[in-house]
PyMOL CGO cylinders between C-alpha atoms (Angstrom):
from pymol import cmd
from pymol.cgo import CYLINDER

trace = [
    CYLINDER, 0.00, 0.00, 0.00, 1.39, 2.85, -0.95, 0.3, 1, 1, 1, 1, 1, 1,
    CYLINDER, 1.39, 2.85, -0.95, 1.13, 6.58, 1.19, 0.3, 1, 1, 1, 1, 1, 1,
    CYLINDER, 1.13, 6.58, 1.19, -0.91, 8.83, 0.12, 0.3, 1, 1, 1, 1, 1, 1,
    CYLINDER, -0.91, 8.83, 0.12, 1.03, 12.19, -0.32, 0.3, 1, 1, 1, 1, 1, 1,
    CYLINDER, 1.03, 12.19, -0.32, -0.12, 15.02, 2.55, 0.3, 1, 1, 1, 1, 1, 1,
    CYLINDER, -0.12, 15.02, 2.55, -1.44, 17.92, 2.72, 0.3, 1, 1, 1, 1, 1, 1,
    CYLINDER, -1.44, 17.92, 2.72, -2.93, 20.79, 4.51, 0.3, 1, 1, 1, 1, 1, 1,
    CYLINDER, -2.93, 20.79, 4.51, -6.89, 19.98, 4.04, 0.3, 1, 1, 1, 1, 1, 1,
    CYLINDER, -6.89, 19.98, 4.04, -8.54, 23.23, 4.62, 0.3, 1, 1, 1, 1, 1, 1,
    CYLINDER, -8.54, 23.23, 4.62, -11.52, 22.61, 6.90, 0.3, 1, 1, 1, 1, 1, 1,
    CYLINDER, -11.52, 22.61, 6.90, -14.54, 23.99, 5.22, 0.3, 1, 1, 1, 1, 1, 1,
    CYLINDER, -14.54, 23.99, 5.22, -16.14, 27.19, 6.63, 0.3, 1, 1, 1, 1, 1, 1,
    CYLINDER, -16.14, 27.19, 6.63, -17.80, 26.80, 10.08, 0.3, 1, 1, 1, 1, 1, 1,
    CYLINDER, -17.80, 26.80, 10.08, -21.53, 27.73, 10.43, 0.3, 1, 1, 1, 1, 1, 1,
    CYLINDER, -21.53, 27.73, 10.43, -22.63, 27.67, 14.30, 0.3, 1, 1, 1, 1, 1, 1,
    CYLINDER, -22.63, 27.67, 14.30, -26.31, 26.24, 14.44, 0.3, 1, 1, 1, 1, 1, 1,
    CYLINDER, -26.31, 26.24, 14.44, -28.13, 27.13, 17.96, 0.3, 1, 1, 1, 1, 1, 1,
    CYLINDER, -28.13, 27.13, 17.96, -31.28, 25.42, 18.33, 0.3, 1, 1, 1, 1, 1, 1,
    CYLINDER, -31.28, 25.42, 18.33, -32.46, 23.25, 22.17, 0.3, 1, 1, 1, 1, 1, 1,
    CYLINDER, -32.46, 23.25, 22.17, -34.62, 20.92, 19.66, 0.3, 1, 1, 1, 1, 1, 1,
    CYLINDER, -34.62, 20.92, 19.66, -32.16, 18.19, 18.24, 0.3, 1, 1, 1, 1, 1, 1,
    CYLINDER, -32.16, 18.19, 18.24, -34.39, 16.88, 15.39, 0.3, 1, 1, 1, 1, 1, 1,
    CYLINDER, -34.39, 16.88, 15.39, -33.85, 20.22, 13.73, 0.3, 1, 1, 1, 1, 1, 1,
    CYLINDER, -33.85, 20.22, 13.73, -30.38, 21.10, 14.94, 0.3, 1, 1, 1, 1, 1, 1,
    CYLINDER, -30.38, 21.10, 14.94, -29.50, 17.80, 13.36, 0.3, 1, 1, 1, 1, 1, 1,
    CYLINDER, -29.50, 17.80, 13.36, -31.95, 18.74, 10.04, 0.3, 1, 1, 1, 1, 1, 1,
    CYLINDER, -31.95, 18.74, 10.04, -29.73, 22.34, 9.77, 0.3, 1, 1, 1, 1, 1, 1,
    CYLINDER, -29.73, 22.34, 9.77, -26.51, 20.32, 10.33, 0.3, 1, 1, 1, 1, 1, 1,
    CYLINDER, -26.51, 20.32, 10.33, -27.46, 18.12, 7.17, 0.3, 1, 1, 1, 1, 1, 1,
    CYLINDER, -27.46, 18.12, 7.17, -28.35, 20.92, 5.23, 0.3, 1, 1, 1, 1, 1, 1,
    CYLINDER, -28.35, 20.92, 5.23, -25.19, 22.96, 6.34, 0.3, 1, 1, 1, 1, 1, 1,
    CYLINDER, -25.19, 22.96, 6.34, -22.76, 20.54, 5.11, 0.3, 1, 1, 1, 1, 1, 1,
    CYLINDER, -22.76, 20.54, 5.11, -24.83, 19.84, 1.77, 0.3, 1, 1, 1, 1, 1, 1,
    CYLINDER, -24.83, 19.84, 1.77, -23.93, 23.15, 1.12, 0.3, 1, 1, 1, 1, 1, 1,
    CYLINDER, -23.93, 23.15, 1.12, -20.01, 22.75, 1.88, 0.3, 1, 1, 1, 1, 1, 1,
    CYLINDER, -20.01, 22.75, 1.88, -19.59, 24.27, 5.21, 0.3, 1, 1, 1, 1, 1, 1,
    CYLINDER, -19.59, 24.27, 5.21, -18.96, 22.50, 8.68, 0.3, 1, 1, 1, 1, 1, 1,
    CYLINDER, -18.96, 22.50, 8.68, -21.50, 22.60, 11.23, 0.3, 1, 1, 1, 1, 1, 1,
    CYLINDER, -21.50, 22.60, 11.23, -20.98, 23.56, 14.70, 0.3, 1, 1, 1, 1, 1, 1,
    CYLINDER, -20.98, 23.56, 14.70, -24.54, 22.68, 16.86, 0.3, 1, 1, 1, 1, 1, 1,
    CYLINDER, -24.54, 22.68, 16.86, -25.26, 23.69, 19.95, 0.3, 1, 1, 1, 1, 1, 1,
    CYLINDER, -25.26, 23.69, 19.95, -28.58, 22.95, 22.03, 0.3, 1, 1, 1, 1, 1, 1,
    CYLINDER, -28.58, 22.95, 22.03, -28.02, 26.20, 24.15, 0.3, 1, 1, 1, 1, 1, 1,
    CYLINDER, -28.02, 26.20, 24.15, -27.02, 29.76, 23.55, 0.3, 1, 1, 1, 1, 1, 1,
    CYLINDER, -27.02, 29.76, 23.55, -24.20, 29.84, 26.59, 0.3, 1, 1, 1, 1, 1, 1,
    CYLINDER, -24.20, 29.84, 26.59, -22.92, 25.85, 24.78, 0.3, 1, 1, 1, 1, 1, 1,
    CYLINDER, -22.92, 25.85, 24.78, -23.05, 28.44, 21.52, 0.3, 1, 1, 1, 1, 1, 1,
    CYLINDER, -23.05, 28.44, 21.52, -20.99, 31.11, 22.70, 0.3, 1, 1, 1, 1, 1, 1,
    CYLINDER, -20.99, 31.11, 22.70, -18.31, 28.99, 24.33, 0.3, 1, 1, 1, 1, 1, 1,
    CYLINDER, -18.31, 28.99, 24.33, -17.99, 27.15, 20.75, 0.3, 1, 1, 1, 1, 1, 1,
    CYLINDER, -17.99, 27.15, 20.75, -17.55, 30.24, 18.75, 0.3, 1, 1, 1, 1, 1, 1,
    CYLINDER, -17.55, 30.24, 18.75, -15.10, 31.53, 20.81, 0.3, 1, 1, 1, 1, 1, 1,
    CYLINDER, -15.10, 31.53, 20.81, -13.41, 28.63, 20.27, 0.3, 1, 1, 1, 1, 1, 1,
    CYLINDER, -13.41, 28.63, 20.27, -13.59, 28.26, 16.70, 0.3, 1, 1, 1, 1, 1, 1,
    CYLINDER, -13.59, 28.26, 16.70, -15.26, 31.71, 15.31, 0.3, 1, 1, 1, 1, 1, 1,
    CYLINDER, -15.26, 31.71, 15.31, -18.26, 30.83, 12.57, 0.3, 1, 1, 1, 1, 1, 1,
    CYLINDER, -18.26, 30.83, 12.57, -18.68, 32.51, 9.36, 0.3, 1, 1, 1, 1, 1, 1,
    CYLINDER, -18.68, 32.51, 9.36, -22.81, 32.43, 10.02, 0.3, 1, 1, 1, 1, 1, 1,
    CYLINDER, -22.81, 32.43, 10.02, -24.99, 32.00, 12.68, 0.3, 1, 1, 1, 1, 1, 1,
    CYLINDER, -24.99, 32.00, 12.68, -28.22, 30.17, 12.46, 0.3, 1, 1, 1, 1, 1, 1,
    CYLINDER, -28.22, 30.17, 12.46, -30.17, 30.57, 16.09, 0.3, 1, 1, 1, 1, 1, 1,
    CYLINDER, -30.17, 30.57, 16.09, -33.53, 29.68, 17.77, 0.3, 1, 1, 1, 1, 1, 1,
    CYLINDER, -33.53, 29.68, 17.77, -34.86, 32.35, 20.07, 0.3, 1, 1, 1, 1, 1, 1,
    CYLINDER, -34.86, 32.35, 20.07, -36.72, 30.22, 22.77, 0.3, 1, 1, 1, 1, 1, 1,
    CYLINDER, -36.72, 30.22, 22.77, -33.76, 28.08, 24.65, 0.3, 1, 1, 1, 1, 1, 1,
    CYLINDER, -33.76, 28.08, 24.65, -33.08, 27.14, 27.96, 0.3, 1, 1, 1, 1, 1, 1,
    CYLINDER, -33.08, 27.14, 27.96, -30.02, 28.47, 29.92, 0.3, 1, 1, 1, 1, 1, 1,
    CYLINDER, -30.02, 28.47, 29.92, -29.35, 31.54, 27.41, 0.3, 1, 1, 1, 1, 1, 1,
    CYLINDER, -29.35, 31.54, 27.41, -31.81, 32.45, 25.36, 0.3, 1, 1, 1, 1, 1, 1,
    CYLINDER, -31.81, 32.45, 25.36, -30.59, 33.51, 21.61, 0.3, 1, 1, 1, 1, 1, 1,
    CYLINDER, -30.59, 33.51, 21.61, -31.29, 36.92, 22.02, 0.3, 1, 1, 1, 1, 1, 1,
    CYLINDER, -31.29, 36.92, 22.02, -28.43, 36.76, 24.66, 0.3, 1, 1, 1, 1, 1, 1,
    CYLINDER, -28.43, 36.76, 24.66, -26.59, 34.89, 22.75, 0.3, 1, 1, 1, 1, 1, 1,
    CYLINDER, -26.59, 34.89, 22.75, -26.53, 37.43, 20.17, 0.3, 1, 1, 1, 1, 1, 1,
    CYLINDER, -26.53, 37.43, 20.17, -25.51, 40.31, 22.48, 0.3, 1, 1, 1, 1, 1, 1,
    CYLINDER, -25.51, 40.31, 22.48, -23.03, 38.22, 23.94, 0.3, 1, 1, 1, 1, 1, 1,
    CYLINDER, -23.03, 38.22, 23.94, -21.59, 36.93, 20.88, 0.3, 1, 1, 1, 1, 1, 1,
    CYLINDER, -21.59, 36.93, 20.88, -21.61, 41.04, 19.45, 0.3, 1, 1, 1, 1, 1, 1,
    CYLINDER, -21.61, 41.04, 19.45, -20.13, 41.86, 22.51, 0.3, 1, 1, 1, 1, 1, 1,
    CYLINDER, -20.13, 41.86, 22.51, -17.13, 39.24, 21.73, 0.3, 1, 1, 1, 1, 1, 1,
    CYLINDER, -17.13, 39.24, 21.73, -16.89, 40.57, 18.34, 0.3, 1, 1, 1, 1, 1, 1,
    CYLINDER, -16.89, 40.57, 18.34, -16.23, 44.10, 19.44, 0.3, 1, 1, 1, 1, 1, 1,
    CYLINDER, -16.23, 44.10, 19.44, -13.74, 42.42, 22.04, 0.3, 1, 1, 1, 1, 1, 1,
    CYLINDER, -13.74, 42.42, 22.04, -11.29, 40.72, 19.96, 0.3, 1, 1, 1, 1, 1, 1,
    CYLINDER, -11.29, 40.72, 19.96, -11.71, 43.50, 16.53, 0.3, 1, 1, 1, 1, 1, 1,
    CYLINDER, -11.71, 43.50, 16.53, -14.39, 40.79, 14.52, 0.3, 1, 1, 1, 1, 1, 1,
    CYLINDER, -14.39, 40.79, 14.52, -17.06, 41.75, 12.22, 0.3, 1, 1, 1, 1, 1, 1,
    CYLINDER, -17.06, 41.75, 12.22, -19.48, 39.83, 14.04, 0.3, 1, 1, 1, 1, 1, 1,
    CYLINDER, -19.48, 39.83, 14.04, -21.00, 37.08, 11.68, 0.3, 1, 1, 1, 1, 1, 1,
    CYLINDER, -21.00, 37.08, 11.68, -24.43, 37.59, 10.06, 0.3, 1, 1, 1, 1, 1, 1,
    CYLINDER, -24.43, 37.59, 10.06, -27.01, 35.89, 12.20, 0.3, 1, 1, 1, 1, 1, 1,
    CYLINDER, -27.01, 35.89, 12.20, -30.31, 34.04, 10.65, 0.3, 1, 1, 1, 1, 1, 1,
    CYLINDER, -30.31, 34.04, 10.65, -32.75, 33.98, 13.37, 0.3, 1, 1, 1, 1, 1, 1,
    CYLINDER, -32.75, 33.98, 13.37, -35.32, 30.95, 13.07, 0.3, 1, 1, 1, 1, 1, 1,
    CYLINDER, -35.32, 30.95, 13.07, -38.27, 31.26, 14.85, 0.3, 1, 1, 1, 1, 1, 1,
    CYLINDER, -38.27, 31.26, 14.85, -41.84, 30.63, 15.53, 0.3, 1, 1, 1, 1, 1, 1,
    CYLINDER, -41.84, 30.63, 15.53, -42.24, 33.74, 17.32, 0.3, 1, 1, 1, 1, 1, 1,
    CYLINDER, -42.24, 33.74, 17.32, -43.12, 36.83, 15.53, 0.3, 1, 1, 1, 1, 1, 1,
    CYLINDER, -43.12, 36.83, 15.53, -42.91, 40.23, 17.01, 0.3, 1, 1, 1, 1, 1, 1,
    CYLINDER, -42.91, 40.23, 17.01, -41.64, 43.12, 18.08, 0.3, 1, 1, 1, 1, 1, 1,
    CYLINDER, -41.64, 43.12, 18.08, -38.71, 41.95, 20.32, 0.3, 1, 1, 1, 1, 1, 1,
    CYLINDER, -38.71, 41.95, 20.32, -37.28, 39.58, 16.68, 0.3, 1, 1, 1, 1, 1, 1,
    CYLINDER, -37.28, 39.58, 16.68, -36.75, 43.12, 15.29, 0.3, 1, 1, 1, 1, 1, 1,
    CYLINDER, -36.75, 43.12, 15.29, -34.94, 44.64, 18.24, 0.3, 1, 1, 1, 1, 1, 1,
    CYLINDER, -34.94, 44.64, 18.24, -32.39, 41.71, 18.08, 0.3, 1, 1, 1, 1, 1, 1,
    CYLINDER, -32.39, 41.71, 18.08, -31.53, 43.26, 14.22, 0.3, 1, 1, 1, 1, 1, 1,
    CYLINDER, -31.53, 43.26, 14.22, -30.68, 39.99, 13.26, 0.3, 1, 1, 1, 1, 1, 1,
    CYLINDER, -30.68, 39.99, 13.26, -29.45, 40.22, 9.48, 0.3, 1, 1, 1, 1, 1, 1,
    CYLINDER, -29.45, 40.22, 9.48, -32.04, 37.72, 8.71, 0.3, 1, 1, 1, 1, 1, 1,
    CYLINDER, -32.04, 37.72, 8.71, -35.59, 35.97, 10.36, 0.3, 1, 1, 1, 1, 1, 1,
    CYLINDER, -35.59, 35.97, 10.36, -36.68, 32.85, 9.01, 0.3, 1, 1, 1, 1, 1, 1,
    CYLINDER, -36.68, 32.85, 9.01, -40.24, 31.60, 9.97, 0.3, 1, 1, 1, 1, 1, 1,
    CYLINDER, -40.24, 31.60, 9.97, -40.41, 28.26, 11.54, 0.3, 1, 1, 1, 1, 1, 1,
    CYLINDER, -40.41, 28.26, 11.54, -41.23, 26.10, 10.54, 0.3, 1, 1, 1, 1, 1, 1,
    CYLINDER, -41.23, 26.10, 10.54, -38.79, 26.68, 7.86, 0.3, 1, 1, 1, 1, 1, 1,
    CYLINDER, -38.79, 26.68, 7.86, -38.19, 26.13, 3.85, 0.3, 1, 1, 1, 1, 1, 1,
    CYLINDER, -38.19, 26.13, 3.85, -34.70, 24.45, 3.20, 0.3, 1, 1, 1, 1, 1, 1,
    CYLINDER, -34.70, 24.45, 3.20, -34.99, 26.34, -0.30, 0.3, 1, 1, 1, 1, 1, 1,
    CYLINDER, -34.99, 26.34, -0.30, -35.95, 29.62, 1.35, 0.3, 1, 1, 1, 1, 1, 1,
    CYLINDER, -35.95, 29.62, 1.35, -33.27, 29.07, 4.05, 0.3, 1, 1, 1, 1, 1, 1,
    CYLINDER, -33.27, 29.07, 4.05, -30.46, 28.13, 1.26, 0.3, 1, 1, 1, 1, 1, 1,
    CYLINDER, -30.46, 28.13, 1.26, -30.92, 31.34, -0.67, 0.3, 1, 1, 1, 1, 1, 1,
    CYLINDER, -30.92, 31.34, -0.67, -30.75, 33.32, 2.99, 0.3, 1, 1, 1, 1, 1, 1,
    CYLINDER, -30.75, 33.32, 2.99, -27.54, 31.55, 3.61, 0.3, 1, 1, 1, 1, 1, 1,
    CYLINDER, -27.54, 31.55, 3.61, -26.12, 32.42, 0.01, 0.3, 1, 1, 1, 1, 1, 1,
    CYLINDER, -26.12, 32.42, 0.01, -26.97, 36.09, 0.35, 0.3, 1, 1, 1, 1, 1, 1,
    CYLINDER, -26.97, 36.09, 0.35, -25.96, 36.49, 3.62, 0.3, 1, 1, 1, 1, 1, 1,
    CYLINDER, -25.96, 36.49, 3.62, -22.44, 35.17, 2.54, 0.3, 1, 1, 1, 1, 1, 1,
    CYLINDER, -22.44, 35.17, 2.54, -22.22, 36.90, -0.75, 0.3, 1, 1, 1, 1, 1, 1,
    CYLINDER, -22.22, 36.90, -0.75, -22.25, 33.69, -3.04, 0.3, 1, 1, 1, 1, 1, 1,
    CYLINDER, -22.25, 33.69, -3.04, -24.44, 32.57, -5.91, 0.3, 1, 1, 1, 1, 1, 1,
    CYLINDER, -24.44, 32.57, -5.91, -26.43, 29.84, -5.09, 0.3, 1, 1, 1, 1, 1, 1,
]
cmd.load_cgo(trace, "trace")
């Protein structure tokens, strides 16, 4: 058997998914790397912001309604870090069933209705990140 020359594998793009219900953290993670990027899941917005710390995303897809921190803190906290260490912060897709006034105050750069369109979602994702879809 012969070796296989190495070399530096660039890990694709990380988008950080934030959602307490698994079925659909898993469904996003699916969908994420369909579309060429490595997911990063978390069920919780304080699990979120101690992974993107650790390994900043290029998106953010969060639920609003979670236990522990909520992704409206989340957001803040994760803005806050941004400002911290001299980041743009990453655009942030909001997925929710809630609809009112406190999704606006968030100014997420997106809000995508749950139950959500993978379609709808996809073209979000693409515009967000500045790439044809």
């Amino acid at each position: 058997m012969r070796n296989k020359p190495t070399r530096d594998i660039k890990e694709p793009p990380i988008i950080l998914i934030v959602d307490d219900e698994i079925s659909i953290a898993e469904t996003l993670a699916e969908f994420v790397m369909e579309l060429g990027y490595t997911p990063l899941v978390a069920y919780n917005g304080q699990q979120a912001l101690a992974q993107a710390l650790e390994r900043w995303p290029i998106l953010v897809m969060t639920d609003l309604m979670m236990p522990l921190m909520n992704g409206a803190a989340f957001i803040q906290a994760l803005r806050v870090e941004a400002k911290k260490r001299k980041k743009a912060p990453p655009p942030i897709i909001l997925l929710s069933a809630v609809h009112n006034q406190t999704l606006a105050d968030i100014h997420p750069d997106a809000i995508v209705p749950k139950p959500f369109d993978l379609d709808h979602l996809e073209q979000v994702v693409y515009r967000l990140l500045g790439e044809a879809s």
